[in-house]
N, C-alpha and C positions, 0 to 999 in steps of 0.2 A: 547486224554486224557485231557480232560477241568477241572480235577478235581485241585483246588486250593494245596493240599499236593500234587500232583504230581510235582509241580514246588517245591515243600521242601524233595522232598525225599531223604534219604543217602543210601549209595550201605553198610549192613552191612553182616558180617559174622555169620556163624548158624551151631551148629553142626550136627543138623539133616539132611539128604541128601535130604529128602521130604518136606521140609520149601516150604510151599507155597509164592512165590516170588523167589525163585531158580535158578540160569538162567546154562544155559548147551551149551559148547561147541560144536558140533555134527561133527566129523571128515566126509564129504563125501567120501573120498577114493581118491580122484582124486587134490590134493593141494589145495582143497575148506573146508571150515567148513562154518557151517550153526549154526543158534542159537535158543533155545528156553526159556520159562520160564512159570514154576507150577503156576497155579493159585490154586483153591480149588481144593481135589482130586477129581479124579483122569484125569482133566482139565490141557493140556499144551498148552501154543500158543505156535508159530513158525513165527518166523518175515521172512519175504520179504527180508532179506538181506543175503550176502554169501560174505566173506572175504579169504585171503588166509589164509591157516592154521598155527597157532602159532603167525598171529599178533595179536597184544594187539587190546583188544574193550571197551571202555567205556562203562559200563552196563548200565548208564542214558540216554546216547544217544539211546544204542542199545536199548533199552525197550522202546524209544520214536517213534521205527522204524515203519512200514505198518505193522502189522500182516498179513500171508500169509495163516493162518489155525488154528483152533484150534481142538483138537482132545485130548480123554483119552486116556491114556497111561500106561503103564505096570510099575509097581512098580520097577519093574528088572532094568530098562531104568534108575534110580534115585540112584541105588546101588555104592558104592564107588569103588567096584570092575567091574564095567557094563562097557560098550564100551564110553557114553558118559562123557563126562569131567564136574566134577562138578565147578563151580565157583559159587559167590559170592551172599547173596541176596539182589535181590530191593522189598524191601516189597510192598505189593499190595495195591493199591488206596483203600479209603472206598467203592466207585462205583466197582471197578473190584475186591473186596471180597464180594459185597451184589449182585453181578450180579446172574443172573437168567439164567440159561442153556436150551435149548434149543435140541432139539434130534429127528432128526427120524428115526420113525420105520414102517416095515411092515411084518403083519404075513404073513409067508409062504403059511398058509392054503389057510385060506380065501381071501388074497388079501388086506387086510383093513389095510388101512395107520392109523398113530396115533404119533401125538406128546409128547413125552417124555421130561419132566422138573423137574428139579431139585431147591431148595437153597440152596445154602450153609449155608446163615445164621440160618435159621428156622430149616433145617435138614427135611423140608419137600419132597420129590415129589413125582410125578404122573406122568399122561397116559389123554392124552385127543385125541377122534376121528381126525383124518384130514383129509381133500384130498391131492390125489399125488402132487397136484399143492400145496400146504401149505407148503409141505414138500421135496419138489424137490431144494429149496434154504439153507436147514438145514444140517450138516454134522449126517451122518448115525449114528445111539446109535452103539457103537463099540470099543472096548478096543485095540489100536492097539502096537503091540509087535516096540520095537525101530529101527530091522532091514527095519520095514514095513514103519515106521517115513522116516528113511534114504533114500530110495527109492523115497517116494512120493517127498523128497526136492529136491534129484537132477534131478527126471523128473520137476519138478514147475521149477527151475532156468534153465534148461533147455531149457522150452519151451515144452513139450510133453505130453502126459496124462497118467496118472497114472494107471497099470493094477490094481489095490489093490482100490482105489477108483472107477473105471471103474466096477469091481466086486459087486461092493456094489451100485451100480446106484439101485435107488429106478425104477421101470418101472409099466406100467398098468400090470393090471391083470384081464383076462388071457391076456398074450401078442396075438397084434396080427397075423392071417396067415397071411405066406405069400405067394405073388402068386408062383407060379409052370411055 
């Protein structure tokens, strides 16, 4: 985060639950909480870090942490009534609201990879051709529900891989045989 207002930022409060800049508790189940925080919709990262659950986190520090993922996410996941915890916003850098997304995809049919982009600022996107190799370092175009979020962190902090990302592996097409 080189952005000069990121060293001026203030952690403020918003009554909307969808404030991009949002940041969310994420109870794992197991004395751990995990964190994330709304970029443009429907855009969440998820930091590298895992606390015990209920200690206090400074949201400037935590938003300054490793990002471990980013992924869209279900609106449901942002409800005040939802499983995660809403807390406080750190509003978003000019760079990480003007940022450009990134996405792949591959049709079922025919096999043809193709990069999916978005801005947020312009309100444009597209679809442009790629190879599997283009597209094998981009997170899959995929809306994923908050229980699916919860899983992938506590395989990540874990150590393990994730069936739910594991599912969605982009591969050649047609795969190939194999021997007998």
């Amino acid at each position: 985060m080189a952005d000069d207002a990121v060293q001026h930022r203030k952690v403020e409060r918003a009554a909307r639950a969808r404030t991009p800049g949002r940041v969310v508790r994420i109870d794992l189940g197991d004395g751990r909480c995990a964190y994330g925080r709304r970029l443009n919709d429907p855009s969440v990262e998820f930091y590298d870090r895992v606390d015990a659950y209920g200690e206090a986190a400074d949201l400037l520090d935590l938003v300054a942490s490793r990002v471990a993922f980013t992924v869209w996410v279900m609106d449901a996941a942002f409800r005040r009534t939802g499983g995660w915890e809403l807390l406080d916003v750190v509003p978003l850098s000019e760079s990480e609201g003007a940022k450009v997304e990134h996405r792949a995809k591959k049709d079922p049919i025919s096999g043809e990879c193709s990069i999916y982009w978005t801005d947020a600022v312009s309100g444009n996107f597209g679809e442009i051709p790629a190879s599997l190799e283009e597209c094998e370092h981009l997170e899959v175009a995929a809306v994923w529900d908050a229980h699916h979020v919860e899983d992938r962190l506590r395989d990540h902090f874990d150590g393990r891989p994730n069936e739910w990302v594991e599912s969605m592996r982009l591969t050649r097409w047609p795969p190939a045989k194999r021997a007998v």
